[in-house]
C-alpha positions in Angstrom: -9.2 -2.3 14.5 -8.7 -4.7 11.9 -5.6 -6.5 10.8 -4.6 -4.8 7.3 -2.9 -6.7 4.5 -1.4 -3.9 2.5 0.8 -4.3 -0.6 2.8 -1.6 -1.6 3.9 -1.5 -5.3 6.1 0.6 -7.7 8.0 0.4 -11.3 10.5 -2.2 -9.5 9.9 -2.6 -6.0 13.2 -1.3 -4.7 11.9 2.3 -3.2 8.5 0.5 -2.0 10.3 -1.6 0.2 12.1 0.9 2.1 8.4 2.7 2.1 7.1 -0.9 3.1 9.8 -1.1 6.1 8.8 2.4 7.4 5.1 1.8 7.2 5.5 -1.7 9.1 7.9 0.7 12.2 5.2 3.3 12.2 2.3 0.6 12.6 4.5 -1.1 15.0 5.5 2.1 17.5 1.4 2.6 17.2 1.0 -0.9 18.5 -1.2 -1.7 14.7 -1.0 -4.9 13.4 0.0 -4.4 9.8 1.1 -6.5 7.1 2.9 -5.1 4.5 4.7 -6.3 1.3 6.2 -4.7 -0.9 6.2 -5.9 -4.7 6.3 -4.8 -8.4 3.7 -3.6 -10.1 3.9 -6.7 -12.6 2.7 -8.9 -9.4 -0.8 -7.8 -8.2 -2.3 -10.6 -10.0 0.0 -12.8 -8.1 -1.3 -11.1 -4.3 -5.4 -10.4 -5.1 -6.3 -12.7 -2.6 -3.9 -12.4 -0.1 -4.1 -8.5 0.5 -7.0 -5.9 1.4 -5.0 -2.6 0.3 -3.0 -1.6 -2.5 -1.0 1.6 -2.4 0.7 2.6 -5.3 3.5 4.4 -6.0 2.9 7.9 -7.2 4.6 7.9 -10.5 2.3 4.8 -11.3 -1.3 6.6 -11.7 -1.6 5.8 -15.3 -1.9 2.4 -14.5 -4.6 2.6 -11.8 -7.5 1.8 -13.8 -5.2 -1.7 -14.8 -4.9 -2.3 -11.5 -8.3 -2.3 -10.5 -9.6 -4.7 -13.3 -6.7 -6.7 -12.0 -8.5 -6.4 -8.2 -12.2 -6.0 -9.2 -14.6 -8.7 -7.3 -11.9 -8.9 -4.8 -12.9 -6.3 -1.6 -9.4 -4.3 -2.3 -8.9 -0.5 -1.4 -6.5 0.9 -4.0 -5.0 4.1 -3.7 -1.8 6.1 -4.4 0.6 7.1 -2.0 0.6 10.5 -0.9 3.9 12.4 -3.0 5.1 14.0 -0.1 4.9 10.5 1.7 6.2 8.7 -1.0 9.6 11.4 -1.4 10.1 11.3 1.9 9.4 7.5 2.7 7.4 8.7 5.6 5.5 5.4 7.1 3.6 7.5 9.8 1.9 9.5 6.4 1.1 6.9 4.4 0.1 4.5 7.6 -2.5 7.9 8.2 -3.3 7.6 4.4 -4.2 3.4 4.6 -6.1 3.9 7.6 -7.7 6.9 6.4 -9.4 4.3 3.4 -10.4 2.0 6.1 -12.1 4.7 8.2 -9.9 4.0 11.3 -8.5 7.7 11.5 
């Protein structure tokens, strides 16, 4: 399995980061090696060639297709983050949901 690195973004950053934290514990405890940074959505542009996933907070779909003019020509999986992951900052759901776009679940 591959080395992931993931960023996490959302309106400020503050709720991705504790999403960020719980996503690098569950990778951790599954003996995964994860990177994962958590950011505003203001910095993609600033991460494109640094990162290989982009999870997005939920309340941020309308800005999806944005994001992925700001990724395209970079090999970057972009998704959002599960709600009920996302509410509950649950890092074992949303680790499922990156690897799940890697096909490694």
């Amino acid at each position: 399995m591959a080395e992931h690195n993931v960023l996490l973004v959302c309106g400020s950053g503050a709720s991705s980061g504790f999403m960020a934290a719980n996503i690098r514990k569950a990778a951790a405890a599954r003996g995964i090696k994860m990177s994962v940074t958590a950011r505003s959505e203001s910095e993609v542009l600033n991460y494109v060639e640094d990162i290989d996933c982009l999870m997005v907070g939920p309340h941020l779909a309308t800005v999806i297709p944005s994001l992925e003019e700001d990724c395209e020509g970079y090999d970057i999986k972009i998704a959002l983050i599960d709600k009920e992951a996302y509410a509950k900052l649950n890092g074992d759901m949303a680790l499922d949901q990156i690897l799940e776009l890697f096909g490694e679940k």
